[in-house]
C-alpha positions in Angstrom: -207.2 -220.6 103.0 -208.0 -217.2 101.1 -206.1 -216.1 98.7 -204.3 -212.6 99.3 -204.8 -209.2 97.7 -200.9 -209.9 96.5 -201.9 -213.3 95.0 -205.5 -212.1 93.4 -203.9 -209.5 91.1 -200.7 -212.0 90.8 -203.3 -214.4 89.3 -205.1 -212.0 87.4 -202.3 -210.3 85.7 -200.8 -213.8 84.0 -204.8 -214.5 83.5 -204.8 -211.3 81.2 -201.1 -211.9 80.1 -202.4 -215.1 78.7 -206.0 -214.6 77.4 -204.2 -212.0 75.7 -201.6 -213.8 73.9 -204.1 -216.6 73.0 -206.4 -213.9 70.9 -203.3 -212.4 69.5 -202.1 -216.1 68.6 -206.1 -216.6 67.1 -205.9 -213.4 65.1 -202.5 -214.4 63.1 -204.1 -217.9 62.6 -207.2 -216.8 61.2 -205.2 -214.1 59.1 -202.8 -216.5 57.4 -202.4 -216.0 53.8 -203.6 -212.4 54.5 -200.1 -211.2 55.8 -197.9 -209.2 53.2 -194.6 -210.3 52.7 -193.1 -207.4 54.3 -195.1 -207.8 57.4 -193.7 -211.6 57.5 -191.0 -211.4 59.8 -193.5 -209.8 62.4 -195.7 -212.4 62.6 -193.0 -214.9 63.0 -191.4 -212.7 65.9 -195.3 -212.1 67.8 -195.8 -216.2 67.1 -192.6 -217.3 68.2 -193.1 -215.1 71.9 -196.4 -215.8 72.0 -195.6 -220.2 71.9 -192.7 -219.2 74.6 -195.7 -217.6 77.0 -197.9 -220.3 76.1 -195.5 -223.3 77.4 -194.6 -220.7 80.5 -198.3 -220.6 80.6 -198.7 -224.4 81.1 -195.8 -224.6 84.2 -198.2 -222.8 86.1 -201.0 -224.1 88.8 -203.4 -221.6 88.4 -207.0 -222.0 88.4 -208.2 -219.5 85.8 -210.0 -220.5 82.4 -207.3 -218.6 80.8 -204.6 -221.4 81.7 -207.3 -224.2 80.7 -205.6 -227.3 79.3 -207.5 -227.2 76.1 -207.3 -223.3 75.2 -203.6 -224.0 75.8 -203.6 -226.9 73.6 -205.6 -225.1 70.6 -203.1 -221.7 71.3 -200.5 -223.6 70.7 -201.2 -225.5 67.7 -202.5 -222.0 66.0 -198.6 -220.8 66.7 -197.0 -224.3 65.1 -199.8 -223.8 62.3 -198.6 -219.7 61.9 -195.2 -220.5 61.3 -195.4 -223.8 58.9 -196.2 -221.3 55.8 -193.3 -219.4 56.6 -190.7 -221.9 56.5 -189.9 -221.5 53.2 -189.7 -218.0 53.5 -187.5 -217.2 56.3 -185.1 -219.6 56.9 -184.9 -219.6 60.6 -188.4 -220.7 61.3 -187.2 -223.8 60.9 -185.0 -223.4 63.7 -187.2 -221.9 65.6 -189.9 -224.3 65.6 -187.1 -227.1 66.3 -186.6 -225.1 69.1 -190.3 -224.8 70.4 -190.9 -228.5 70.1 -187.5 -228.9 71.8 -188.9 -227.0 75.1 -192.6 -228.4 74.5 -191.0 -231.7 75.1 -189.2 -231.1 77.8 -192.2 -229.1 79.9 -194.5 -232.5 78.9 -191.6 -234.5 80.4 -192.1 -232.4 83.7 -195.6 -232.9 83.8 -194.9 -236.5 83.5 -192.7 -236.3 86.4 -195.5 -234.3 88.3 -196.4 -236.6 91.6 -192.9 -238.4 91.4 -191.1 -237.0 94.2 -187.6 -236.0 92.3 -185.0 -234.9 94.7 -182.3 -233.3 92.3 -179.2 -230.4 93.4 -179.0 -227.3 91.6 -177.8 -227.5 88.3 -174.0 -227.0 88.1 -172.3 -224.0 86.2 -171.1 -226.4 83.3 -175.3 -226.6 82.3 -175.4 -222.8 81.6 -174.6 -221.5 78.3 -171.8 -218.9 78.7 -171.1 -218.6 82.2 -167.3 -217.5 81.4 -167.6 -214.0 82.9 -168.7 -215.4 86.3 -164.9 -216.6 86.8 -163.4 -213.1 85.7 -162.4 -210.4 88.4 -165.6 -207.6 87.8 -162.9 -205.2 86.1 -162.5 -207.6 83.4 -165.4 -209.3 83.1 -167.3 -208.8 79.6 -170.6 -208.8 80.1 -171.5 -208.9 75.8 -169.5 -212.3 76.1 -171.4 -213.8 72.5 -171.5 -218.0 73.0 -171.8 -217.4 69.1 -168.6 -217.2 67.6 -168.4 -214.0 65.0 -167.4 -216.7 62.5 -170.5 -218.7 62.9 -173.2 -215.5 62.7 -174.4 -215.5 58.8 -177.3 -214.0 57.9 -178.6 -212.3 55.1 -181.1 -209.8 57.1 -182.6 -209.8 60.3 -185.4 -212.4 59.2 -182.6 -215.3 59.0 -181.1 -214.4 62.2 -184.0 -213.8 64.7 -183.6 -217.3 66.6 -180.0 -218.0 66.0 -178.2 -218.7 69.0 -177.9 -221.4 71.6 -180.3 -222.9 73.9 -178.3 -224.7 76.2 -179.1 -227.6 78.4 -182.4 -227.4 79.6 -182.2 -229.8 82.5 -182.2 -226.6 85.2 -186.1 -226.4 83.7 -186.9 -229.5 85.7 
């Protein structure tokens, strides 16, 4: 079967997406130890996104070099490697890369289950973080609803708080 106009420049534009995140992820690799201090929390933020479009990266089926197991692989052990030295520096990293493995895991466990046929329903509302403004009339419904009590938000600057938060149960992923 040929493949559309629709799904050629689909393909393509997560190709590029990717291929570009990957020399973005090599670049702060091979710069490590090069970074000033005050451009720190930068390279934290561009490494921590670029590991989340890496793993979405891996969910997909297409055939493109750019989504090649091994390039994958190699990205995404340049992203674990670019955070490590700032672990003592910013002390979210460490949640953050708790966080990464957390979702690595769980999209290795669904390639695992690749070829098992796994009927499953849709995940129920409890398996969603903060889903208290869906049973709220629309005139009342607070749409800034924080699932992070004020109480529990200490940080010292921006750096401390980037990955803060909740993720949830991550069973709707699979």
């Amino acid at each position: 079967m040929e493949e559309t106009l629709e799904e050629s420049s689909a393909v393509k534009a997560c190709s590029s997406c990717v291929t570009a995140v990957q020399a973005l992820v090599t670049h702060m690799y091979e710069s490590l130890g090069r970074v000033s201090e005050d451009a720190s929390w930068r390279a934290v933020h561009y490494t921590f996104i670029s590991a989340i479009a890496l793993l979405a990266a891996r969910l997909c089926s297409f055939k493109s070099e750019a989504f090649n197991e091994n390039l994958l692989n190699r990205s995404w052990s340049y992203c674990l490697a670019t955070l490590e030295p700032y672990n003592s520096q910013i002390h979210s990293v460490k949640t953050g890369v708790e966080m990464l493995r957390s979702l690595e895991a769980h999209v290795s466990q669904i390639f695992t289950m690749k070829g098992a046929r796994v009927e499953a329903a849709p995940p129920s509302q409890e398996t969603y973080v903060n889903v208290d403004h869906l049973f709220k009339s629309p005139l009342s419904a607070n749409i800034l609803d924080d699932p992070v009590p004020p109480a529990e938000l200490e940080f010292d600057s921006l750096d401390d708080f980037w990955p803060q938060g909740q993720i949830g149960n991550l069973e709707w992923l699979g």
